[in-house]
C-alpha positions as CSV (number, residue, x, y, z in Angstrom):
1,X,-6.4,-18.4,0.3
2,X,-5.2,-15.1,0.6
3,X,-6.7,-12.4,2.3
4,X,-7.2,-9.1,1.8
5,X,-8.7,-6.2,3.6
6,X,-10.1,-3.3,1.6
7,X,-10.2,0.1,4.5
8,X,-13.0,2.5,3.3
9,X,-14.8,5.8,5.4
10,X,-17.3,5.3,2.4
11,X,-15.4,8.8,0.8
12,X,-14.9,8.9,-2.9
13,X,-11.3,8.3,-2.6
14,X,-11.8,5.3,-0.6
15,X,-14.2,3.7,-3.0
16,X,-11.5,4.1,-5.9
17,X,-8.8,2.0,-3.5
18,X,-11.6,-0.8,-3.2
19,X,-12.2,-0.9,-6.8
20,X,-8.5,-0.9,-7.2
21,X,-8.0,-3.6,-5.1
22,X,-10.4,-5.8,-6.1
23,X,-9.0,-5.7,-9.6
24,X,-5.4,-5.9,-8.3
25,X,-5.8,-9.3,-6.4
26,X,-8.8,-10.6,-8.5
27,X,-11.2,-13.2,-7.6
28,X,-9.1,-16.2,-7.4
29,X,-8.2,-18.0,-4.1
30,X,-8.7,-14.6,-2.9
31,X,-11.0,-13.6,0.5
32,X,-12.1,-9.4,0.7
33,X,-13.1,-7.9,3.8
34,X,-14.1,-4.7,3.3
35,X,-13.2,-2.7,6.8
36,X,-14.7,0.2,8.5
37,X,-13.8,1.3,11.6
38,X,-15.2,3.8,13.9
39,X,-14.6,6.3,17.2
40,X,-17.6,7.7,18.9
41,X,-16.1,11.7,19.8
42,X,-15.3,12.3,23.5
43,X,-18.1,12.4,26.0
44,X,-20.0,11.1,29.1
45,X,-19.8,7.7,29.3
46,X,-23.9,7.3,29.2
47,X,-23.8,9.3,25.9
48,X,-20.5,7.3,24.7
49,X,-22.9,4.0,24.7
50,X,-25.6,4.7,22.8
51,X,-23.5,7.3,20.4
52,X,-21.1,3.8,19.9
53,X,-24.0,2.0,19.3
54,X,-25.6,4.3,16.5
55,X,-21.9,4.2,14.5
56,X,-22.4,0.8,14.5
57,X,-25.4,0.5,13.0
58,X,-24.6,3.4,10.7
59,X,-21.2,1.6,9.2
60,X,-22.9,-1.9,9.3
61,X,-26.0,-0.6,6.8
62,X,-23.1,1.8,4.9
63,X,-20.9,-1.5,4.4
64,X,-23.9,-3.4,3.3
65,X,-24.9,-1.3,0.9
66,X,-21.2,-0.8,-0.7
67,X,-21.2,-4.7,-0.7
68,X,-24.2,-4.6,-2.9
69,X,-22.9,-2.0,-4.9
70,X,-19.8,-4.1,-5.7
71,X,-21.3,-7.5,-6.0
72,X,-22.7,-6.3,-9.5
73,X,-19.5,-5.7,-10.9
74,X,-17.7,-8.3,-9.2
75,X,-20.2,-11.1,-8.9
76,X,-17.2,-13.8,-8.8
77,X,-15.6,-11.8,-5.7
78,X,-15.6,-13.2,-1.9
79,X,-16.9,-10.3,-0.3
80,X,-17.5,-9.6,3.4
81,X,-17.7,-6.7,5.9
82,X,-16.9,-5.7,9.0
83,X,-17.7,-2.7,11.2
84,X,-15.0,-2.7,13.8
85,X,-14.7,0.1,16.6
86,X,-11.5,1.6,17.2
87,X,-8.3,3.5,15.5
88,X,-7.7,1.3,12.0
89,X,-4.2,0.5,12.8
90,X,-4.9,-1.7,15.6
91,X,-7.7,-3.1,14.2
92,X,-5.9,-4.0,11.2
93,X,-2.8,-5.5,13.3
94,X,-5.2,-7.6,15.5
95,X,-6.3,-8.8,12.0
96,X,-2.7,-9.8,10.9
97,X,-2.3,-11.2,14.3
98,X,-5.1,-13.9,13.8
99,X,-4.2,-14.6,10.9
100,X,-7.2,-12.4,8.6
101,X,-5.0,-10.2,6.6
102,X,-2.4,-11.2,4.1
103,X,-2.7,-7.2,2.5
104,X,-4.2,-4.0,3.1
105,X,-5.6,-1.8,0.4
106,X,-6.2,2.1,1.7
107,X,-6.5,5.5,-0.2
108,X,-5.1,8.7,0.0
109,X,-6.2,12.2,-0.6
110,X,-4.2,12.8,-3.2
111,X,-1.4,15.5,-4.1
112,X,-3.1,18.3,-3.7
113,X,-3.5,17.3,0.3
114,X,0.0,16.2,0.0
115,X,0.2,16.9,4.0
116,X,-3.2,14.8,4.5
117,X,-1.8,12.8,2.4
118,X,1.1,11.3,5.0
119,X,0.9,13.3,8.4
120,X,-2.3,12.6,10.8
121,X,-4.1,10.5,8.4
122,X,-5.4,6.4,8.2
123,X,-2.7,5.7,5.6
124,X,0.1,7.5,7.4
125,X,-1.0,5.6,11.1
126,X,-1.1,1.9,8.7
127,X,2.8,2.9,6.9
128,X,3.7,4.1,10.7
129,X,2.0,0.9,12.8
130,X,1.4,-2.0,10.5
131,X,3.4,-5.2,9.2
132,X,1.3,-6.1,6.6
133,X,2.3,-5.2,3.2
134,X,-0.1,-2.3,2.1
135,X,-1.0,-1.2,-1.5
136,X,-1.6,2.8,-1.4
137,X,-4.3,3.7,-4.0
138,X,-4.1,7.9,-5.1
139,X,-7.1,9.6,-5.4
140,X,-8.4,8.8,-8.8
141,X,-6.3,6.4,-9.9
142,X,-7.8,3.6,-11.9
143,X,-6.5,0.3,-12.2
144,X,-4.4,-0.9,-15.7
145,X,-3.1,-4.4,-15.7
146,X,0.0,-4.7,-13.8
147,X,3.2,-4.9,-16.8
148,X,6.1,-3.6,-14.8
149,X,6.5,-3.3,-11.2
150,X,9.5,-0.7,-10.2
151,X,10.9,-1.9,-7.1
152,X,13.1,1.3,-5.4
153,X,16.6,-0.6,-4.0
154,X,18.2,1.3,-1.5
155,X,22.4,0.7,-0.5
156,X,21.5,-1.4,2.2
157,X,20.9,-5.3,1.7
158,X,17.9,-6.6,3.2
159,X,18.5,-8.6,6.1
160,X,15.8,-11.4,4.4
161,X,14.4,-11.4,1.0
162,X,11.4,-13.0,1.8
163,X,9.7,-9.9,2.6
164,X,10.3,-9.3,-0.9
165,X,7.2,-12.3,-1.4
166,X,4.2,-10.2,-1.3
167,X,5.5,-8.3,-4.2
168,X,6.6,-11.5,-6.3
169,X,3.6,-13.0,-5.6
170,X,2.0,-9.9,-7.3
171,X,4.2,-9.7,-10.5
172,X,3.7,-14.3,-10.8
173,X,0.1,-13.2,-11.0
174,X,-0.2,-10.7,-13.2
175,X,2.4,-11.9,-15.5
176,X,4.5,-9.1,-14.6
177,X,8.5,-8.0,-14.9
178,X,10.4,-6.5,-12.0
179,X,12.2,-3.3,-12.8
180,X,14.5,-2.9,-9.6
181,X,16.5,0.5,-10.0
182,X,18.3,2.6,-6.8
183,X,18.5,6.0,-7.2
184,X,22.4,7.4,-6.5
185,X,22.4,10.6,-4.3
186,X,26.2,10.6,-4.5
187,X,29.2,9.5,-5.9
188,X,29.7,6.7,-3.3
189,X,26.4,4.7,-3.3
190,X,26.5,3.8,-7.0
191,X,25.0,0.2,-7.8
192,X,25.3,-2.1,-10.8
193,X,23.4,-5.4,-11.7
194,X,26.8,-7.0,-10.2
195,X,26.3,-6.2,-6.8
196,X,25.8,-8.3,-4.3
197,X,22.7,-6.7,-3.4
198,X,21.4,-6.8,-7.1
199,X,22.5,-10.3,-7.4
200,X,20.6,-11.3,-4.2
201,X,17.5,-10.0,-5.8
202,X,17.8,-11.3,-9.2
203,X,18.4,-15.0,-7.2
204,X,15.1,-14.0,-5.3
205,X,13.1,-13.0,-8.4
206,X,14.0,-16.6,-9.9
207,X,11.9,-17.2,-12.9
208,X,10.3,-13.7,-13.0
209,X,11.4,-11.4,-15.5
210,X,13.4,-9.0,-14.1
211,X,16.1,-6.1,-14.5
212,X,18.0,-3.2,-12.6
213,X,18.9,0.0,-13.3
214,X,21.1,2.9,-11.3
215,X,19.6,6.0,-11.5
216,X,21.4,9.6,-10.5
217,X,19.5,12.0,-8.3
218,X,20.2,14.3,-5.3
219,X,16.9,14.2,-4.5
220,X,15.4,10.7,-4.3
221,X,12.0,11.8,-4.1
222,X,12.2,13.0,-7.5
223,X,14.3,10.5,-9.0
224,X,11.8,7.6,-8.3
225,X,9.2,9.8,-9.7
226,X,11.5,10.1,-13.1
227,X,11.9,6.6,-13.1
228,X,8.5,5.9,-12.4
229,X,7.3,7.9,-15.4
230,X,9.9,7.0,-18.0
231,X,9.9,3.1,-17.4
232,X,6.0,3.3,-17.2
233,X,6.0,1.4,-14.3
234,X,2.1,0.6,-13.4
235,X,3.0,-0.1,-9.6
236,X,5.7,1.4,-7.4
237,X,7.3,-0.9,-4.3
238,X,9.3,0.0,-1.0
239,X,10.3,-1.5,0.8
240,X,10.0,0.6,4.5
241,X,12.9,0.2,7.1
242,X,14.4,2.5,9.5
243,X,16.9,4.9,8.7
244,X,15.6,4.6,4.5
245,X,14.8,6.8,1.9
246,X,10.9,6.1,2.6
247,X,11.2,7.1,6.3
248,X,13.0,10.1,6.0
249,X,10.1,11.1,3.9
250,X,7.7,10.4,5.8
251,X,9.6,12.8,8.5
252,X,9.7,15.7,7.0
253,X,7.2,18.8,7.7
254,X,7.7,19.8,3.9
255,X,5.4,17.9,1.8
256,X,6.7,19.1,-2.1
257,X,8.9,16.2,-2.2
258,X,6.3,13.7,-1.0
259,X,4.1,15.0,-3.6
260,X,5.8,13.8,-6.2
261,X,5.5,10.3,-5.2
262,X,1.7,10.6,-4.2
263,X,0.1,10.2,-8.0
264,X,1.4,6.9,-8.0
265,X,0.1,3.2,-7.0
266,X,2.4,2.0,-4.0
267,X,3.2,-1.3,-2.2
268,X,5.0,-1.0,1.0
269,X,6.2,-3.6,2.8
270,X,8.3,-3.7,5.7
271,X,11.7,-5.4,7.0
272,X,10.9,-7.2,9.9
């Protein structure tokens, strides 16, 4: 039974990642926890207590009442709630920790917040903080059936492919075909579906359709978000280590770059 934990702050945008992820995983052998967690601002310790208490109560009836919401549309859905005080990245790694998260599903506030979007936000403090493979759900984005899952390949082989699982396990259930492409910044990194890397992922992929491409770009940033709209692929997937392409965007102070990538579906997950 996997498990999945659906973050919301009850905003618009967060509503459209629950929806997504609901749909994404589906209602087979699948658990939801939809998770809220709050931080009572700084005061007297008196004032701290019952102000704690109140935010409580408050995301408790909030959570309820999205559960309702949901359990219209999605009567065949395991649904629960929790109201958890606290920053979300912790919560959510405690979660991992015993066992109650398998993925994360959390929103973003879209390109036009581009630096919301990554810097001093939930999502940037879950890609910064936690293990557990997360889906990233742009603002408005609504959920098509999973076809093609692009899979960015960087030059360096992963130390162990079964990190790589979470995504297969995605593209088994949804029927879908892996599109692994690397995107060449110069004339030394080229890849081909003969290298070792490439062949290491086709082993991986097994029975899954799947297929590579090398892609030439000086800028990576824009030439995953080519390939991403000219193979159609309906879900990007990273796979974030140090020293990659995916940290070094997640460094910089200017945001264009990053906005190119933040119209599209994500699933990170990271090299252990």
């Amino acid at each position: 039974m996997k498990r999945v934990i659906l973050t919301t702050d009850f905003s618009e945008n967060a509503h459209t990642a629950v929806e997504y992820g609901l749909q994404l995983f589906g209602s087979e052998n699948v658990t939801y926890t939809i998770l809220n967690t709050y931080k009572e601002p700084g005061t007297s310790t008196a004032a701290m207590v019952s102000i704690a208490d109140y935010l409580y109560k408050e995301s408790q009836t909030m959570l309820a009442q999205l559960k309702g919401e949901l359990a219209t549309s999605y009567p065949n859905h395991i649904i629960e709630t929790l109201a958890k005080h606290g920053s979300l990245y912790p919560v959510l790694n405690a979660m991992s920790k015993n066992g109650l998260a398998d993925y994360v599903v959390v929103g973003t506030r879209g390109a036009s917040q581009v630096q919301n979007f990554f810097l001093g936000s939930n999502t940037m403090d879950v890609l910064k903080n936690v293990a557990i493979p997360t889906v990233i759900v742009p603002k408005d984005c609504q959920f098509n059936s999973i076809k093609n899952i692009a899979l960015a390949v960087d030059f360096k082989p992963l130390e162990n492919h079964e990190i790589l699982s979470p995504m297969l396990d995605l593209a088994r259930s949804q029927g879908a075909e892996v599109l692994a492409f690397h995107i060449q910044e110069n004339g030394d990194d080229e890849m081909s579906k003969a290298s070792p890397e490439v062949v290491a992922l086709f082993n991986t992929c097994g029975d899954i359709p799947h297929n590579f491409e090398n892609i030439k770009n000086e800028n990576v940033a824009a030439g995953i978000g080519s390939y991403m709209n000219a193979s159609n692929a309906d879900l990007l997937a990273i796979v974030a280590r140090k020293h990659n392409f995916l940290e070094r965007l997640f460094q910089k102070s200017i945001t264009k770059e990053v906005s190119l990538l933040a119209s599209f579906p994500m699933l990170i997950v990271r090299e252990k």
